[in-house]
N, C-alpha and C positions, 0 to 999 in steps of 0.2 A: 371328779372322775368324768370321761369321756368314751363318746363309743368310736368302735373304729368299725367302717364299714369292709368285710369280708367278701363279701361281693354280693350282686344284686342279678337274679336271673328268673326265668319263669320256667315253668312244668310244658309248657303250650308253644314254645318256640326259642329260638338261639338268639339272646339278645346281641349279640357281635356282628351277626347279619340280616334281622330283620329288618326290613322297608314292606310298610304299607303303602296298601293299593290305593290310598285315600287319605293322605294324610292331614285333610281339616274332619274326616270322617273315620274315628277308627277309636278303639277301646282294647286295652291289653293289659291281661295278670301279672303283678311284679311279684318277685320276693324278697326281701332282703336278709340278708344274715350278718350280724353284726354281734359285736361282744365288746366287752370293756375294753377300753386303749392299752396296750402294754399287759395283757392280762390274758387267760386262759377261756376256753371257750365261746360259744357264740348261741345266739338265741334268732328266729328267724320273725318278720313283719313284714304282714300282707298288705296290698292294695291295689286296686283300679285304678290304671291314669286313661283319660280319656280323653274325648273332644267333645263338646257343647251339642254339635250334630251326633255325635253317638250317643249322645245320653238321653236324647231330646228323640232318637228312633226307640232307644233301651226303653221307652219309659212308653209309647206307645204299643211298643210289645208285650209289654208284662202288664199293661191297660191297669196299672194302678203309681202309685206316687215311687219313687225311689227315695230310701234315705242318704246323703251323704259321706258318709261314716266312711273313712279312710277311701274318699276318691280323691286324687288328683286330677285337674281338667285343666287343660293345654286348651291353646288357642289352634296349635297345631301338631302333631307329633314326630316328632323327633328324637327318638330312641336317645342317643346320646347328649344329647342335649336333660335330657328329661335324668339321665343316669349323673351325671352332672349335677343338677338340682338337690338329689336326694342323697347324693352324698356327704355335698356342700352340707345339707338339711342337718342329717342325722349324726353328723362329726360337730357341729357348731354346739349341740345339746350338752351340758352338763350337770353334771347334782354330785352330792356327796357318797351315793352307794349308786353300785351296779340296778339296784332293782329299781330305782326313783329315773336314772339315765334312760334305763326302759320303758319307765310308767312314760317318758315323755317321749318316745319313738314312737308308742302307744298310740300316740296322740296322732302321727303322721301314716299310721301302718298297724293292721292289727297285733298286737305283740300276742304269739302264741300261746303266752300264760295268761292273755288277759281274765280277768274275772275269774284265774286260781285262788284258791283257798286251801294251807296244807291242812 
């Protein structure tokens, strides 16, 4: 089994026309929504793509360490390009059930059920 990416957008701006003011300097919310290939439904996975210079400001702001955990970091940011990557990303992944296809999207995006227990 295989995911299919549904699309990929944020709460914070219109990914189809955003250009940053800075683009070796910038940090933006993604979402992705994706669901099994050929299958019903979709589950959504978060994360940070950023730039090296924004992360390296983020971290003197918040005057303590940042964890990694679902950032992506560009050398520079390029919206499409970066939308490209992650879809490339998250279609290549496969496993035998929908929920293992997730555990590993997981890995690149927070998967909204992470750390569910029914």
């Amino acid at each position: 089994m295989r995911a299919t990416v549904l699309s990929i957008g944020s709460s914070d701006f219109d990914v189809a026309t955003y250009r940053p003011h800075d683009p070796s300097d910038d940090g933006i919310q993604l979402r992705i929504y994706a669901g099994p290939s050929g299958g019903p439904g979709y589950e959504s996975f978060d994360l940070t793509v950023c730039t090296p210079a924004w992360l390296a400001r983020r971290v003197q702001e918040v005057g303590r360490p940042i964890i990694g955990r679902h950032y992506l970091i560009v050398d520079s940011m390029d919206v499409e390009a970066v939308l490209a990557f992650l879809r490339k990303q998250v279609e290549s992944i496969e496993a035998p059930t929908w929920r293992e296809v997730a555990a590993k999207v997981g890995r690149l995006a927070r998967w909204e059920f992470e750390d569910y227990r029914p």
